[in-house]
C-alpha positions in Angstrom: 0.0 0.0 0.0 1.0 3.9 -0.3 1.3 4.7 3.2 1.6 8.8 4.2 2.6 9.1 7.6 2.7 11.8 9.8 4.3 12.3 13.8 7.4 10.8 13.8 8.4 11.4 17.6 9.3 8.6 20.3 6.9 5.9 18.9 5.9 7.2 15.2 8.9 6.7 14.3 9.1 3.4 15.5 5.5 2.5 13.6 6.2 4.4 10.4 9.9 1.8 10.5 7.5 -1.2 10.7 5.7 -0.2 7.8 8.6 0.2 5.9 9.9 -3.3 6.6 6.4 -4.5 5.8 7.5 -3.4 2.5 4.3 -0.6 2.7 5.2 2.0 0.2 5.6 5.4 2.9 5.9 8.7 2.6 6.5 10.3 6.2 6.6 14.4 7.4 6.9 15.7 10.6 7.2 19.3 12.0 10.7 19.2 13.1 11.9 18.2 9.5 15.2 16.7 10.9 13.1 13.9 12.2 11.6 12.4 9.1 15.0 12.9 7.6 16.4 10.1 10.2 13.4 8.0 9.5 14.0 8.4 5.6 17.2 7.6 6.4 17.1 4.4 7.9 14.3 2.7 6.5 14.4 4.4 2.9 11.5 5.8 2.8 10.3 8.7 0.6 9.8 12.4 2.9 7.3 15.2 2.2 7.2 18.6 2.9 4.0 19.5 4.1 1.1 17.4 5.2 -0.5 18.3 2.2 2.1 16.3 0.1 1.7 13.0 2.2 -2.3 12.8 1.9 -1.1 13.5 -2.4 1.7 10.2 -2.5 -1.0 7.6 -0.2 -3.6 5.9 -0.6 -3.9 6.0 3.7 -2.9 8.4 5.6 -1.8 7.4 9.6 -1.1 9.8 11.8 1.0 9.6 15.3 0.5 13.4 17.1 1.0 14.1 20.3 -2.6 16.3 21.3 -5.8 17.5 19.8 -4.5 21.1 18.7 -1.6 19.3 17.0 -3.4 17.0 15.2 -6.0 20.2 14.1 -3.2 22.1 12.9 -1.7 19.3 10.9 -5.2 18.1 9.5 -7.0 21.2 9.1 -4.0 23.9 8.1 -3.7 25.7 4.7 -1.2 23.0 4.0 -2.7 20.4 5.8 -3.8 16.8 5.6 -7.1 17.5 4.7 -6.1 20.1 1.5 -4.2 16.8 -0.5 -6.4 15.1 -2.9 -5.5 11.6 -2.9 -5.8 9.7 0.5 -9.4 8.3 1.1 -8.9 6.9 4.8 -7.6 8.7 7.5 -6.4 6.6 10.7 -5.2 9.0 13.6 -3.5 6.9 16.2 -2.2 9.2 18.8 -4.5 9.6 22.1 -7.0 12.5 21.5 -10.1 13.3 23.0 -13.7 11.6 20.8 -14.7 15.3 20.2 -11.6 16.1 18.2 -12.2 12.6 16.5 -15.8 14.1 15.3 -14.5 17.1 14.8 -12.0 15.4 12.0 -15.2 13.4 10.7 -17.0 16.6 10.5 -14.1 18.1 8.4 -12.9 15.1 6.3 -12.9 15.9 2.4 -16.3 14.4 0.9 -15.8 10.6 0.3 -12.8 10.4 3.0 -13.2 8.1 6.2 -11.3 8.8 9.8 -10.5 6.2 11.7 -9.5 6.3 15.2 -7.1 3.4 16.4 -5.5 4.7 19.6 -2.6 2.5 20.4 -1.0 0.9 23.9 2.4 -0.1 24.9 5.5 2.2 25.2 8.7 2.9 23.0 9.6 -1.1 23.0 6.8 -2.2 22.3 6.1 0.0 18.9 9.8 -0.8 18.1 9.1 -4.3 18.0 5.5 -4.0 16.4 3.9 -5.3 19.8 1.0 -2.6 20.2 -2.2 -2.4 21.6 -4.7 -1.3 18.6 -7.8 -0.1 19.9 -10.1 0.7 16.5 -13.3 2.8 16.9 -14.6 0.8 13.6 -16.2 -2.3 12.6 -14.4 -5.3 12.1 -15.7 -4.8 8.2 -14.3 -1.1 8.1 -11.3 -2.4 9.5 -10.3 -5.3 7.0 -8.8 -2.9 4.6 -6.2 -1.4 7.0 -5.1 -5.4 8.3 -2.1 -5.1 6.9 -1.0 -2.0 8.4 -2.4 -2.3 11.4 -0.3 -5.8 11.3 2.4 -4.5 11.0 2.4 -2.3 13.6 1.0 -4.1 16.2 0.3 -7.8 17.7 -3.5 -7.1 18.6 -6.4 -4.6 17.2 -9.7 -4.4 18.8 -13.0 -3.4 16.7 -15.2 -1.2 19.1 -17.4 -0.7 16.5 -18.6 3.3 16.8 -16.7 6.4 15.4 -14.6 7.8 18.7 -14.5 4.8 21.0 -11.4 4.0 20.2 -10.5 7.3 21.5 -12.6 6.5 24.8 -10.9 3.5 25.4 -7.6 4.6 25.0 -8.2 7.6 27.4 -9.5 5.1 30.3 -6.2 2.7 29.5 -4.4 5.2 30.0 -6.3 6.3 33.1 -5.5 2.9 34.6 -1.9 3.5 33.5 -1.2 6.5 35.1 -2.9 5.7 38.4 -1.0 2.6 38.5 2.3 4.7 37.9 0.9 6.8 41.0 0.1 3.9 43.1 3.2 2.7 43.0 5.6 5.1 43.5 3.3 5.5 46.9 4.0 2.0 47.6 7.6 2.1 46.8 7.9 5.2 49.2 6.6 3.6 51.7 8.6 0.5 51.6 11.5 2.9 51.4 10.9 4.5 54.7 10.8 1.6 56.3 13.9 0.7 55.2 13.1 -1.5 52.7 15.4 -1.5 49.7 14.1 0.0 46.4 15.2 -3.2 44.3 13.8 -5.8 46.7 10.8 -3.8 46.9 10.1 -3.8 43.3 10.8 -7.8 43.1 8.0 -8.1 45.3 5.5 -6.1 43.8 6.5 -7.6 40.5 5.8 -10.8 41.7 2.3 -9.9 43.7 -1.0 -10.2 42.4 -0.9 -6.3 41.6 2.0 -7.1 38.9 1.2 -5.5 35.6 2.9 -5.5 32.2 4.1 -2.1 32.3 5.8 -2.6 36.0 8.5 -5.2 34.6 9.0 -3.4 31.0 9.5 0.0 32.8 11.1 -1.3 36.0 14.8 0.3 34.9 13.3 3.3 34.7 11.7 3.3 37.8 14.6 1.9 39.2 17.2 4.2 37.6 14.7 7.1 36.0 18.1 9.3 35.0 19.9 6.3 33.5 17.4 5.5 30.7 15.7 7.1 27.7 12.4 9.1 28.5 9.7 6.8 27.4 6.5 9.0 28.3 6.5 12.1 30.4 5.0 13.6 33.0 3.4 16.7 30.6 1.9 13.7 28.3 0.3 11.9 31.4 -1.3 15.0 32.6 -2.6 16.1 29.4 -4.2 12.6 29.0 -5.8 13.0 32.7 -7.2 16.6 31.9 -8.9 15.2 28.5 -9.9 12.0 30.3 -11.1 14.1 33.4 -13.3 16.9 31.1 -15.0 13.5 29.3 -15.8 12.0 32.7 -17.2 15.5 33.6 -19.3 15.0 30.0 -20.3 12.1 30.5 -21.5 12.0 34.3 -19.2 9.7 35.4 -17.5 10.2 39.2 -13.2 9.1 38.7 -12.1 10.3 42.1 -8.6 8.5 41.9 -8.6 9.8 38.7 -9.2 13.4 40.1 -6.4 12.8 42.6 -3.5 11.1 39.9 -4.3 14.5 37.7 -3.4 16.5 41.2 -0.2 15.0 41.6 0.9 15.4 37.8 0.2 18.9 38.0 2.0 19.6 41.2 5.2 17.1 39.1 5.0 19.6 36.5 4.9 22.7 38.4 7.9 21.4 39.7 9.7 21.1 37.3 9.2 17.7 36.2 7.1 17.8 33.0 10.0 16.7 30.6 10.9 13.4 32.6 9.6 10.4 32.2 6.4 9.8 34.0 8.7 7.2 36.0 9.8 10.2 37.5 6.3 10.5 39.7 8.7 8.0 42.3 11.6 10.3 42.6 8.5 13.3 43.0 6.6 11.2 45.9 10.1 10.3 47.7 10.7 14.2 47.9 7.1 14.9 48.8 7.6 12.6 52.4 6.8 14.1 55.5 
């Protein structure tokens, strides 16, 4: 397939190098053009400059952007997605809120279709084509985007409806982030009794509240300034604000929710927005009384 891609940052780059070695035919832009030249340059792959251009060399159009006003500028600019003829289907893969999602459906060029397929796992597991794909599709709508969707990842759901791919994303992530909370409490308080960090962690990785993400991003709890930032703390609160507002939408209470969004404001105001969301330990061991 012609494949345009657009957001090449920690993990788009990562998916747009899987297509590539699924022997997709990509064209890839991003706003710091630097980026898409290291893609290009790795993988062979062609490189646009200006959204516009990618939705004119594909037949799909996938997009990896980091928030709702990026992905409006890049769909809906002068030079945008959305001004190309060419492209029919666009699949936006980055965590946004199901407004923005209609707002995109709303906009779409007549005849064009937007997908969202919202992905889970971190930097590793796009590298190694081991995402989460959550698809707010049918399975029918769905079949033509297989193969890319394949080659990115080792799982897609069909949710059926326009946006609720975009839900569930937001309340994965939810999960996520509270965990990430949880357990830098926990760790803090093994600590101050005097527990050691590493044989804390081996217990919790081997209790019944073990999750995925505790053994793939253990180095980084255990030695935050050692490894690559995976995720950070500005992402995770942006994901709580959008996933706080649609709980406030919908009617639906998310007190711990309410309280993980506290602490990753305070983390920023700190100073820690940049670091890895790993980080939030290193925050709640400075934050004991």
């Amino acid at each position: 397939m012609r494949v345009g891609f657009a957001g090449l940052g920690r993990m788009g780059a990562h998916m747009a190098g899987n297509l590539v070695a699924a022997g997709h035919d990509v064209t890839v832009w991003n706003r710091s053009p630097g980026k898409a030249r290291a893609v290009a340059d790795r993988t062979g792959c062609a490189v646009a400059e200006t959204p516009r251009a990618v939705t004119e060399a594909a037949e799909i159009v996938v997009t990896m952007l980091a928030d709702d006003p990026s992905s409006e500028a890049v769909h809906l600019g002068q030079d945008g997605l959305f001004a190309g003829q060419g492209a029919r289907v666009f699949v936006q893969m980055g965590t946004m809120s199901p407004d923005h999602i209609a707002t995109l459906k709303a906009n779409a060029p007549d005849g064009c279709k937007v997908i969202d397929a919202p992905v889970s796992g971190a930097t590793q597991a796009a590298e190694q084509a081991q995402l989460l794909i959550m698809a707010g599709c049918t399975e029918d709508e769905a079949a033509p985007l297989r193969p890319l969707f394949d080659a990115m990842g080792r799982a897609t759901i069909c949710l059926g409806a326009a946006g609720a791919g975009a839900v569930m994303k937001l309340a994965v992530n939810s999960l996520i982030h509270g965990l990430n909370q949880t357990l830098a409490e926990a760790m803090t308080l093994a600590e101050a009794a005097g527990i050691a960090p590493e044989a804390a962690f081996d217990v919790i990785e081997n209790s019944a509240a073990a999750a995925p993400m505790l053994k793939y991003r253990r180095p980084l709890y255990l030695d935050e300034a050692a490894h690559d930032v995976t995720f950070t703390v500005a992402l995770a609160r942006k994901d709580m604000e959008v996933t706080a507002a649609l709980a406030e939408r919908l009617g639906t209470a998310m007190p711990q929710g309410q309280v993980t969004l506290d602490k990753l404001l305070e983390a920023e105001a700190q100073d820690y927005g940049a670091r890895d969301m790993a980080s939030i330990l290193q925050f709640m061991r400075k934050d004991k009384r």
